[in-house]
Z-matrix of the N, CA and C atoms (Angstrom, degrees):
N
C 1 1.446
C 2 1.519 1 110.75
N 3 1.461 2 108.83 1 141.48
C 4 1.570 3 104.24 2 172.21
C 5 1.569 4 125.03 3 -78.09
N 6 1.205 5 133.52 4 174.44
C 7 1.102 6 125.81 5 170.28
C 8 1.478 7 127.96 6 -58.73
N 9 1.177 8 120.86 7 -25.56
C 10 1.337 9 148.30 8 168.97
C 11 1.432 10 111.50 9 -59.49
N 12 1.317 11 100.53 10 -60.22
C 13 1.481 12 94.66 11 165.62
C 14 1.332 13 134.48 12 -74.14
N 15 1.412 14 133.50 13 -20.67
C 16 1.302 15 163.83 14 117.30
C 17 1.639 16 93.75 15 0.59
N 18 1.257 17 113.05 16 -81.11
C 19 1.698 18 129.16 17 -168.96
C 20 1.510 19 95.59 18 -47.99
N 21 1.703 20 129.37 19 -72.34
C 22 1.166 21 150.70 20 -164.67
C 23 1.003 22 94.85 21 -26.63
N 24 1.764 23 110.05 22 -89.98
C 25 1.295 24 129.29 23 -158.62
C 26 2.102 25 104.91 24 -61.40
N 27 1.398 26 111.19 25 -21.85
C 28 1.667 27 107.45 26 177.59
C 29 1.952 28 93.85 27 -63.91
N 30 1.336 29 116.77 28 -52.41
C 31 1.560 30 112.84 29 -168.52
C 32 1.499 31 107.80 30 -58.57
N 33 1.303 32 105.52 31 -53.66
C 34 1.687 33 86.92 32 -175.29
C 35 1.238 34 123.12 33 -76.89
N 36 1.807 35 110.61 34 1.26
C 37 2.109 36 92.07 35 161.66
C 38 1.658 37 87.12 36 -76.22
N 39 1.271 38 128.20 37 -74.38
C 40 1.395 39 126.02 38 -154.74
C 41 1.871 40 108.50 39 -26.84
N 42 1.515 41 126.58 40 -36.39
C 43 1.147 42 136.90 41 -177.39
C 44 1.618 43 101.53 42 -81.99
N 45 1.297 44 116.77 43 -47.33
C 46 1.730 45 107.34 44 164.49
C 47 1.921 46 118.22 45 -47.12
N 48 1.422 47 104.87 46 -54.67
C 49 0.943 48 121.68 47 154.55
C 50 1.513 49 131.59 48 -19.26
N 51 1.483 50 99.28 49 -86.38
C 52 1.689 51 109.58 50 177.70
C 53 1.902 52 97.62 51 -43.18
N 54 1.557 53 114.92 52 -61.45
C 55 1.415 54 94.96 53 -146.92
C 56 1.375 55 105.12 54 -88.35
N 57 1.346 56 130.62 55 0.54
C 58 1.446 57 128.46 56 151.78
C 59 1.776 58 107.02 57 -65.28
N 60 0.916 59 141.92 58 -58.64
C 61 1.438 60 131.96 59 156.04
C 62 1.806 61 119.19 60 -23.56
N 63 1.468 62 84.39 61 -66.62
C 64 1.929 63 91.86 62 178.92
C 65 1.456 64 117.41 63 -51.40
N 66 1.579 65 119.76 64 -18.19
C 67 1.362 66 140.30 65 -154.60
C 68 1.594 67 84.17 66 -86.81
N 69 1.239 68 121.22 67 -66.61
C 70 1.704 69 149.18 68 -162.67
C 71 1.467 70 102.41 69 -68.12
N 72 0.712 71 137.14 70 -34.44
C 73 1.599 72 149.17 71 174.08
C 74 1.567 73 102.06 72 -78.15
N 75 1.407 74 125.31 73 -55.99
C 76 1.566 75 121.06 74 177.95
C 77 1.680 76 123.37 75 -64.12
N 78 1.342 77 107.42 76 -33.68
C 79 0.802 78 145.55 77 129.76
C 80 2.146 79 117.08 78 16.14
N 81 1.986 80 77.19 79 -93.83
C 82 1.285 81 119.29 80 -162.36
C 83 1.637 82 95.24 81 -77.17
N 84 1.398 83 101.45 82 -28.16
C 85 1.787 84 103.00 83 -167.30
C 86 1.746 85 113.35 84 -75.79
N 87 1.715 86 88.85 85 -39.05
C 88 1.996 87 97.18 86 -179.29
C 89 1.720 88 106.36 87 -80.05
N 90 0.999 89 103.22 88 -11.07
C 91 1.626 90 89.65 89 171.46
C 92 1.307 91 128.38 90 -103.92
N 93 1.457 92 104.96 91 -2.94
C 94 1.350 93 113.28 92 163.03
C 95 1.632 94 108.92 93 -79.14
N 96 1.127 95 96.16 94 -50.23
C 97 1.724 96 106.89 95 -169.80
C 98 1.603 97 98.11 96 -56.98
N 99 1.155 98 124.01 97 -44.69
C 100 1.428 99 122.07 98 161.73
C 101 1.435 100 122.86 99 -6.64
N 102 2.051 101 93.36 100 -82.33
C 103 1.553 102 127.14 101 179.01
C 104 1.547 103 96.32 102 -30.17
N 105 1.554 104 86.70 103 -75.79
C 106 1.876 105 107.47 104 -163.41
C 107 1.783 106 112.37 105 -44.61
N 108 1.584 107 119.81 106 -18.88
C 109 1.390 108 113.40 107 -156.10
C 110 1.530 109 76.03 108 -112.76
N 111 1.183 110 128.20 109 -61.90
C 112 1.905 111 113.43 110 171.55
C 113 1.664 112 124.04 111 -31.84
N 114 1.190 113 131.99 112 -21.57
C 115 1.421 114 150.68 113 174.77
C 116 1.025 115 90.68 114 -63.15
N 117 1.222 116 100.35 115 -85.03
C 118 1.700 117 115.84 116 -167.69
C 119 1.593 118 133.20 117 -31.02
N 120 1.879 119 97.41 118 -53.73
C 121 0.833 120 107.47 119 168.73
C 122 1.585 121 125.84 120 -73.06
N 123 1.528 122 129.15 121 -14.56
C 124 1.353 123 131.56 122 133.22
C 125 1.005 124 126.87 123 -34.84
N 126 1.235 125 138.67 124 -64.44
C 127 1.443 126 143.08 125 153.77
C 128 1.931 127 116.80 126 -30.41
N 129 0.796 128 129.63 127 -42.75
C 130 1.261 129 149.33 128 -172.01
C 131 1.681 130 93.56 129 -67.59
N 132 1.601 131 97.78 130 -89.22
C 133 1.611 132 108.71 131 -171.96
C 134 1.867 133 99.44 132 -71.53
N 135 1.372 134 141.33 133 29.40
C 136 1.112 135 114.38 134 -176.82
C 137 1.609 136 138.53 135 27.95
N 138 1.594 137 107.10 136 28.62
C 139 1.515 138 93.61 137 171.54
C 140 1.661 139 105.47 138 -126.73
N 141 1.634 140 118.91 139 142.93
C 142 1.302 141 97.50 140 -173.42
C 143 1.464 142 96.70 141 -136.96
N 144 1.239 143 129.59 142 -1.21
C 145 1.405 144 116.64 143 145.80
C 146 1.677 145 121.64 144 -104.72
N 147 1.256 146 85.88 145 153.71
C 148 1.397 147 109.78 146 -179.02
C 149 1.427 148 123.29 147 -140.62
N 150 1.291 149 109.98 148 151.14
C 151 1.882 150 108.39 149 -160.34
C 152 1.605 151 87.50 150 -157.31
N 153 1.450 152 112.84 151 118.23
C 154 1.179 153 122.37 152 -131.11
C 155 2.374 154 71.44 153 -136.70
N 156 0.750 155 137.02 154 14.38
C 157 1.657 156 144.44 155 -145.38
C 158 1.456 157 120.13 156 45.37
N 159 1.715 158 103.30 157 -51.03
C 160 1.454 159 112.72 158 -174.74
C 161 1.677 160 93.89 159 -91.04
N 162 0.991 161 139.93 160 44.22
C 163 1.368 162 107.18 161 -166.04
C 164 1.914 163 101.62 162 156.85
N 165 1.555 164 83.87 163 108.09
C 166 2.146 165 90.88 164 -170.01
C 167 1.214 166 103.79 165 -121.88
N 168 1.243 167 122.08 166 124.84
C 169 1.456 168 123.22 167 175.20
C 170 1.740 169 100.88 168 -123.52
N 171 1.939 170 89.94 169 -177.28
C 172 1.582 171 94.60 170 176.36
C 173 1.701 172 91.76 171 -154.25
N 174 1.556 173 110.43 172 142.42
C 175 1.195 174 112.72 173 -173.90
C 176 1.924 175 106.60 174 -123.89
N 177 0.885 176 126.43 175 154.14
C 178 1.572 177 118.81 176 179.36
C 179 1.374 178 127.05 177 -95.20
N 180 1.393 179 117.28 178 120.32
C 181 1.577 180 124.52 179 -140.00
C 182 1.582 181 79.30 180 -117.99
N 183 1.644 182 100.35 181 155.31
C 184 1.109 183 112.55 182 153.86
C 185 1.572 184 119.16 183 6.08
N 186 1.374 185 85.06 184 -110.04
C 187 1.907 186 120.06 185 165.72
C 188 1.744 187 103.73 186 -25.47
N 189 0.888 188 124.34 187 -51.46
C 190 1.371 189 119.06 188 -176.71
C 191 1.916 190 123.68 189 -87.55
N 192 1.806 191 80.53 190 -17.67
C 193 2.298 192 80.18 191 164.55
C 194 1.547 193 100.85 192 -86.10
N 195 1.476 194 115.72 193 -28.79
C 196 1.340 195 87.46 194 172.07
C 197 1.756 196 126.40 195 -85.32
N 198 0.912 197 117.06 196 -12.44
C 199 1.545 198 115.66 197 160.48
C 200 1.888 199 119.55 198 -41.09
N 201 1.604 200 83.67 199 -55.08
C 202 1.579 201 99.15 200 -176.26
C 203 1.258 202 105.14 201 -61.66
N 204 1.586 203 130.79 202 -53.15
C 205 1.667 204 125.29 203 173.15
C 206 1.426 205 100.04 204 -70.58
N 207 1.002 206 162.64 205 13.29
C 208 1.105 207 137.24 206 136.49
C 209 1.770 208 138.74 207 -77.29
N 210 1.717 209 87.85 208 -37.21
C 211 1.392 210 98.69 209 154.67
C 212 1.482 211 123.07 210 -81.46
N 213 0.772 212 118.92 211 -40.66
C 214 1.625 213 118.51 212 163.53
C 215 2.175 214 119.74 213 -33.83
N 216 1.403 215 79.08 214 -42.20
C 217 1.929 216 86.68 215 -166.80
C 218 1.098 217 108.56 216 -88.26
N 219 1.575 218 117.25 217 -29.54
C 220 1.724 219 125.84 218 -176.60
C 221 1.509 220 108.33 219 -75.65
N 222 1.576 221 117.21 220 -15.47
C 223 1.779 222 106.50 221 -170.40
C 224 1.294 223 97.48 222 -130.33
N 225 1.412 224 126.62 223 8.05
C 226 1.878 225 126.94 224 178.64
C 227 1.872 226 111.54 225 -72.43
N 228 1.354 227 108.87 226 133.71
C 229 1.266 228 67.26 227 166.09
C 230 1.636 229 119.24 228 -114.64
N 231 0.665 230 103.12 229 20.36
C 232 1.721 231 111.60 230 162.43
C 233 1.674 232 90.54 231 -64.26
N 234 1.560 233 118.67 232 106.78
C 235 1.326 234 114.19 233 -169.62
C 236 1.398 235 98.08 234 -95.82
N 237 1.386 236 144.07 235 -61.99
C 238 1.661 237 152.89 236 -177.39
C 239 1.786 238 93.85 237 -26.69
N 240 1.472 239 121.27 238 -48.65
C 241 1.497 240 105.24 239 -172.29
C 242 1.503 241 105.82 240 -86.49
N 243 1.534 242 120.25 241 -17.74
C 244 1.816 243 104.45 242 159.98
C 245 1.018 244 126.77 243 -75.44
N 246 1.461 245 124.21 244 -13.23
C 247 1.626 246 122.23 245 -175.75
C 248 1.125 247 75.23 246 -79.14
N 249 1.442 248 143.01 247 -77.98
C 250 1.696 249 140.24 248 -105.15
C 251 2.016 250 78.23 249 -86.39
N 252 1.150 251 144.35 250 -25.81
C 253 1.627 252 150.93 251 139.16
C 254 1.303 253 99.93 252 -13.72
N 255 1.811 254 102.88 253 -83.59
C 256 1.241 255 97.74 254 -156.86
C 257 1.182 256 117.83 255 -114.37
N 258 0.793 257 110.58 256 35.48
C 259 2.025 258 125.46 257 154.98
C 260 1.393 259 127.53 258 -110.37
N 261 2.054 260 117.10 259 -32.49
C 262 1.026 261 100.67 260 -175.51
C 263 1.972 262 88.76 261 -101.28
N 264 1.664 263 99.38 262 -53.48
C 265 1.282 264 106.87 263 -161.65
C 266 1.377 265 118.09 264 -53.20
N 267 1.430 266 147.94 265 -50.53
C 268 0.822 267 179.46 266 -43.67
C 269 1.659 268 124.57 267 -173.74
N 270 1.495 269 109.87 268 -59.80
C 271 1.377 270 148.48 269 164.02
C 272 1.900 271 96.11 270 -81.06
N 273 1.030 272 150.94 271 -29.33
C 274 1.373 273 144.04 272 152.17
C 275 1.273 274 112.20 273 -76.87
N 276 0.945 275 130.66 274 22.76
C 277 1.922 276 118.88 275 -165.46
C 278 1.335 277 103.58 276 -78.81
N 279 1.385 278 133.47 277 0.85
C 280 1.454 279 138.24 278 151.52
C 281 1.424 280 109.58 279 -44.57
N 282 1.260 281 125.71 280 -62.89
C 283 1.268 282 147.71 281 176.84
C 284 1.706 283 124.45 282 -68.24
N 285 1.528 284 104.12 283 -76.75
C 286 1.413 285 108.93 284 160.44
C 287 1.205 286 116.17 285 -37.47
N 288 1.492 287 131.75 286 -37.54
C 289 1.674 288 121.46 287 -158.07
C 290 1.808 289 87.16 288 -104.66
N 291 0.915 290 148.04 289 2.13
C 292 1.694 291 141.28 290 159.30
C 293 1.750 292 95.18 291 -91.86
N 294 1.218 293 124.81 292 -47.91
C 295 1.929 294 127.37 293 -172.90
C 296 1.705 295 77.84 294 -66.90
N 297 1.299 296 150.98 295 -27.18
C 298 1.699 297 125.17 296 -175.02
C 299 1.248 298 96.76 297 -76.79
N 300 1.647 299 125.83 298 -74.56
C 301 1.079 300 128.45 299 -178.29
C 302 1.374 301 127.51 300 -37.82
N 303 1.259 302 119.77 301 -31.29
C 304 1.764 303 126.24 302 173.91
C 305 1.559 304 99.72 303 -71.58
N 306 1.816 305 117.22 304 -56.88
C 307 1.240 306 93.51 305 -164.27
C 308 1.795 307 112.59 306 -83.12
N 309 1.121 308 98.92 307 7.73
C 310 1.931 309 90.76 308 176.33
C 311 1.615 310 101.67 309 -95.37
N 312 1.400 311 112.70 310 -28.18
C 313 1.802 312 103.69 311 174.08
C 314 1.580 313 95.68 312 -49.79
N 315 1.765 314 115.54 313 -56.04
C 316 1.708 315 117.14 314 -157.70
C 317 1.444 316 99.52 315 -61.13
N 318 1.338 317 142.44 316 -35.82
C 319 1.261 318 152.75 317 -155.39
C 320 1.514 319 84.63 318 -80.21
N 321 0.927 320 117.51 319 -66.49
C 322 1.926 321 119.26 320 -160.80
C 323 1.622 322 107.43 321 -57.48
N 324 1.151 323 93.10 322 -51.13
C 325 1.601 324 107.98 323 -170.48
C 326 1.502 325 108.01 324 -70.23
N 327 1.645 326 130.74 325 -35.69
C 328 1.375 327 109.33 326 144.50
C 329 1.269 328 157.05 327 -96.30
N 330 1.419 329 92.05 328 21.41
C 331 1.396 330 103.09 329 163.90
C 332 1.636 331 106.82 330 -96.79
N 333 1.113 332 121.71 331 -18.36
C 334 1.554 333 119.60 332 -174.11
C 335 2.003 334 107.60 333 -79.14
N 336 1.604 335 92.78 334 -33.72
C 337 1.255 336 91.55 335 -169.93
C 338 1.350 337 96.77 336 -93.68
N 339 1.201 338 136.85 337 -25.93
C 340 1.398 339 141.71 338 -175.13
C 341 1.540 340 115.84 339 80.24
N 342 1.558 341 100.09 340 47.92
C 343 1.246 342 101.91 341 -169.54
C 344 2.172 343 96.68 342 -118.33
N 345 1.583 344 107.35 343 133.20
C 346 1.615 345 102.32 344 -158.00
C 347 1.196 346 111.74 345 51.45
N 348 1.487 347 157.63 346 25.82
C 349 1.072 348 148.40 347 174.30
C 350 1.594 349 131.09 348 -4.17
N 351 1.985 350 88.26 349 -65.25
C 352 1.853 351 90.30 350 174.13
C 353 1.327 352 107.02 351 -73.76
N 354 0.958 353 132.57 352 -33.81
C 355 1.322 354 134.31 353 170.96
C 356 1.729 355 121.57 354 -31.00
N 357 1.372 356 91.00 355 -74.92
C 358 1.646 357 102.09 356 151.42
C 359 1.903 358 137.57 357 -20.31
N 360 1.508 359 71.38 358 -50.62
C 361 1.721 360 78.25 359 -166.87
C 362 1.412 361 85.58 360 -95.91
N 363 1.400 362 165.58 361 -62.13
C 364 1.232 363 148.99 362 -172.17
C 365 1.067 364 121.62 363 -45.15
N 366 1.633 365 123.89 364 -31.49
C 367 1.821 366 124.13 365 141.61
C 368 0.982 367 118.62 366 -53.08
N 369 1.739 368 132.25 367 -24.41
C 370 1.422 369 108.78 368 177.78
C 371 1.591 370 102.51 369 -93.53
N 372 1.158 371 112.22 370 -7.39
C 373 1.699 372 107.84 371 177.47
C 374 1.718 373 101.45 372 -72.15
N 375 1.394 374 109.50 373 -51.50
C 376 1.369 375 101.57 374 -173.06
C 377 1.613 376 109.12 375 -57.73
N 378 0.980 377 124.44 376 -44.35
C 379 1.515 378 136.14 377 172.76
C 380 1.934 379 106.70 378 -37.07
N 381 1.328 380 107.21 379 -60.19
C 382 1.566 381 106.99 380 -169.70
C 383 1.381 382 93.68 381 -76.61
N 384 1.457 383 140.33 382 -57.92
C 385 1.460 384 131.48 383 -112.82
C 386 1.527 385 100.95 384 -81.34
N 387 1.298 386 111.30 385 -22.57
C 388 1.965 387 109.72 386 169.48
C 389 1.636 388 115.06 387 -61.53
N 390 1.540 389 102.64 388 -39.97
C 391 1.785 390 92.17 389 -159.51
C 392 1.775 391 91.97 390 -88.95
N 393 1.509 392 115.84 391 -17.36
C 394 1.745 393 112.17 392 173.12
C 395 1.300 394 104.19 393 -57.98
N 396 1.654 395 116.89 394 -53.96
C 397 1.601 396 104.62 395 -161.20
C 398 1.262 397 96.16 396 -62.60
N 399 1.773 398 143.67 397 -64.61
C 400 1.468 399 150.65 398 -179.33
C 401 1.120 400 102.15 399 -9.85
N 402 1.630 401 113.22 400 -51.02
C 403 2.323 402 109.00 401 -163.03
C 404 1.649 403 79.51 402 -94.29
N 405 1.378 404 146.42 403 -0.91
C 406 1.771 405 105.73 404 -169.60
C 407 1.851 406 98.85 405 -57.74
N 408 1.305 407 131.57 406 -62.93
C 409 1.427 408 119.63 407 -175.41
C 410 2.095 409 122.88 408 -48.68
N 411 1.203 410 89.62 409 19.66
C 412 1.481 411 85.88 410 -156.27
C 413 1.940 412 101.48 411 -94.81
N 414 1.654 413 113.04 412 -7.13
C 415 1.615 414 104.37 413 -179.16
C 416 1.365 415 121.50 414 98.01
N 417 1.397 416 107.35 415 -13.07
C 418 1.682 417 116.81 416 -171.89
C 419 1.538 418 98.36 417 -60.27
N 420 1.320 419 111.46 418 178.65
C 421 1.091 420 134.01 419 -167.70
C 422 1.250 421 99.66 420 -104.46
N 423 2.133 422 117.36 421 104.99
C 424 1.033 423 154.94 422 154.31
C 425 1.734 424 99.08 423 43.41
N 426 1.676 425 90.61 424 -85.89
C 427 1.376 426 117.46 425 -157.33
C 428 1.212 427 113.37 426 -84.56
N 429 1.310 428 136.29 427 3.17
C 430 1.722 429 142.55 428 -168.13
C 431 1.736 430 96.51 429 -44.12
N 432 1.627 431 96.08 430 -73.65
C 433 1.531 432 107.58 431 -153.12
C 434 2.149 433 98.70 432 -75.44
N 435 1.184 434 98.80 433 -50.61
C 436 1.227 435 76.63 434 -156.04
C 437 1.904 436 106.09 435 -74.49
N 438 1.497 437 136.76 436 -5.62
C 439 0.889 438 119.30 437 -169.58
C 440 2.161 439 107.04 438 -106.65
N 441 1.027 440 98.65 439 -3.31
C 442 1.835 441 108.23 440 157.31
C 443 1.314 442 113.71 441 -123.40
N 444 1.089 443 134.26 442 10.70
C 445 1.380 444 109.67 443 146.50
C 446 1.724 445 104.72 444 -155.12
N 447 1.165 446 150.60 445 -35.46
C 448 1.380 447 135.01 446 169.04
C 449 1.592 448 128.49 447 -48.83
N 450 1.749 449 110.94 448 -51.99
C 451 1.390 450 109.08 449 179.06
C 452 1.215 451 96.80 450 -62.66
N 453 2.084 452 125.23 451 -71.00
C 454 1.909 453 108.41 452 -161.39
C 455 1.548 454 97.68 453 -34.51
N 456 1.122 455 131.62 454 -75.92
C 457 1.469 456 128.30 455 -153.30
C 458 1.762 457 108.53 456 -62.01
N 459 0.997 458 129.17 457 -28.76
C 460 1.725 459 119.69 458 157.17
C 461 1.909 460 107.40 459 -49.32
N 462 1.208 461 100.83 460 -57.77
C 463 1.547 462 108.42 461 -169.40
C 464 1.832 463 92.01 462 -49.14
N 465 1.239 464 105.56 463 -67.21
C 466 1.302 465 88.51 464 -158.32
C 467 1.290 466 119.99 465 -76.39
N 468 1.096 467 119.73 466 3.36
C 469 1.556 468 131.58 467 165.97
C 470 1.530 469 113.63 468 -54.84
N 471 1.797 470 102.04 469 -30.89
C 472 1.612 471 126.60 470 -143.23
C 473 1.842 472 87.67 471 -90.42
N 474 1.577 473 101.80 472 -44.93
C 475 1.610 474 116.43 473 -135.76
C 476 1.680 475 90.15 474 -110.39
N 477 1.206 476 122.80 475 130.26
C 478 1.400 477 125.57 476 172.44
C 479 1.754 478 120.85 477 -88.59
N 480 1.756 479 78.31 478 57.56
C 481 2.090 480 101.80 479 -174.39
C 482 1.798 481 112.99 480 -46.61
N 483 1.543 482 108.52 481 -22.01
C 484 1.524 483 109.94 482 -169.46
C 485 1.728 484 113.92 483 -64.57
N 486 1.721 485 109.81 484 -29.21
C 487 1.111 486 110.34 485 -179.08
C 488 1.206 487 127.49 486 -76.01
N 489 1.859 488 110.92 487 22.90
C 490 1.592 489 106.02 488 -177.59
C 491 1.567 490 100.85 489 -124.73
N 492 1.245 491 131.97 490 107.41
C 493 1.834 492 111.39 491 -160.25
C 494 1.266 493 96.42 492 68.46
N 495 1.356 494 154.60 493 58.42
C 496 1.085 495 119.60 494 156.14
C 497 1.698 496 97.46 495 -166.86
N 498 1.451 497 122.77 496 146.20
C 499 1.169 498 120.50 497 168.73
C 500 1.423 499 137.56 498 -16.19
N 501 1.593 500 98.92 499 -66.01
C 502 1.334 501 105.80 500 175.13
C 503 1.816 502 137.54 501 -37.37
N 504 1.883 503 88.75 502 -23.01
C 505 1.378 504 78.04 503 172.80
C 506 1.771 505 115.89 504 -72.45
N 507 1.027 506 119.35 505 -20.61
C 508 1.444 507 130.38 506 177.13
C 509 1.505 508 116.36 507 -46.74
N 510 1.422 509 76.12 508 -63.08
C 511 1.598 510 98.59 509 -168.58
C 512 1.420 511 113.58 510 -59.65
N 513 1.633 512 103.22 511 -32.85
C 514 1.799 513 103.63 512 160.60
C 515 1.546 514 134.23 513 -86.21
N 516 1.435 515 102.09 514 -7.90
C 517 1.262 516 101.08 515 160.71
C 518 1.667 517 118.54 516 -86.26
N 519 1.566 518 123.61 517 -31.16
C 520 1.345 519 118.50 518 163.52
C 521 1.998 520 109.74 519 -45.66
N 522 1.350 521 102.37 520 -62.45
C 523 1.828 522 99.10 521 -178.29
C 524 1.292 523 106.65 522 -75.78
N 525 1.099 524 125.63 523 55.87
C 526 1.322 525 134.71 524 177.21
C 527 1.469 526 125.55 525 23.92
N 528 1.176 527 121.05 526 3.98
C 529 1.360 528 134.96 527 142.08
C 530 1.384 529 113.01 528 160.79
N 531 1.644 530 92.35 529 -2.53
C 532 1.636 531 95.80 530 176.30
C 533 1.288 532 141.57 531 -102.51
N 534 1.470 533 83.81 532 59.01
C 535 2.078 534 104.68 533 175.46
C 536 1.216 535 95.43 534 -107.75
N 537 1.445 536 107.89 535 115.72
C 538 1.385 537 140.18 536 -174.18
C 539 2.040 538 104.69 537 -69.86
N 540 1.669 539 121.64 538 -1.28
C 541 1.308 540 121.15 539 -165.61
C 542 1.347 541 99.96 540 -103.93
């Protein structure tokens, strides 16, 4: 084979490549945004189980994120992030628990539509990464938090997933490539 052909056939795995990746990433982005927009919408309609006959789930309502920040802040011992729990957050949950539900609808809804993508997911990082550190002393099982919901949302924080199916590619071709989402 010549070098030419050598080169050829190297670009089109790298191009097989890229859009099998881009595939896995779009992928990875609508089914998160899924999770994140099913939450939400628990919170909203207050119902978070469901029993479907073949098929039982549980989603986190209102009433039940604040359980979790409450237990979370009362047994952490990183104490400065349970007071600032249960002094500021806690005693506002009028507020705080509609600011969860708003920002996990915005979180879901742009990662589903792929609109700001990293953007998206760095709101849902800020969203988890308080009540994760609260349970690290708590015994759970290793991988809960960071392998369903911290890493996808690092990755896509990392990976500009919106431009495949998703707005963002627009939005970076209008700023001529310099939309940072």
């Amino acid at each position: 084979m010549t070098d030419t052909a050598h080169t050829t056939e190297a670009a089109v795995d790298a191009n097989s490549v890229y859009r099998l990746m881009a595939r896995a990433f779009t992928a990875l982005r609508i089914f998160t945004g899924l999770v994140w927009i099913s939450n939400a919408l628990a919170k909203i309609f207050d119902v978070g189980n469901y029993d479907w006959g073949f098929f039982s789930f549980n989603l986190i309502t209102k009433g039940a994120a604040r359980g979790i920040a409450t237990d979370a802040s009362a047994k952490t011992y990183i104490k400065p992030l349970g007071a600032l729990y249960q002094h500021v957050v806690l005693p506002n949950w009028g507020f705080f628990g509609t600011f969860l539900t708003v920002a996990e609808l915005a979180v879901g809804l742009g990662l589903l539509f792929g609109v700001a993508t990293r953007l998206a997911a760095v709101g849902g990082l800020l969203l988890l990464t308080p009540i994760w550190v609260m349970l690290w002393d708590r015994g759970q099982y290793l991988w809960t938090y960071p392998a369903e919901d911290l890493f996808p949302l690092l990755l896509l924080a990392i990976v500009p997933a919106g431009r495949v199916l998703g707005f963002d590619k627009y939005l970076a071709a209008r700023f001529h490539g310099r939309w940072p989402f």
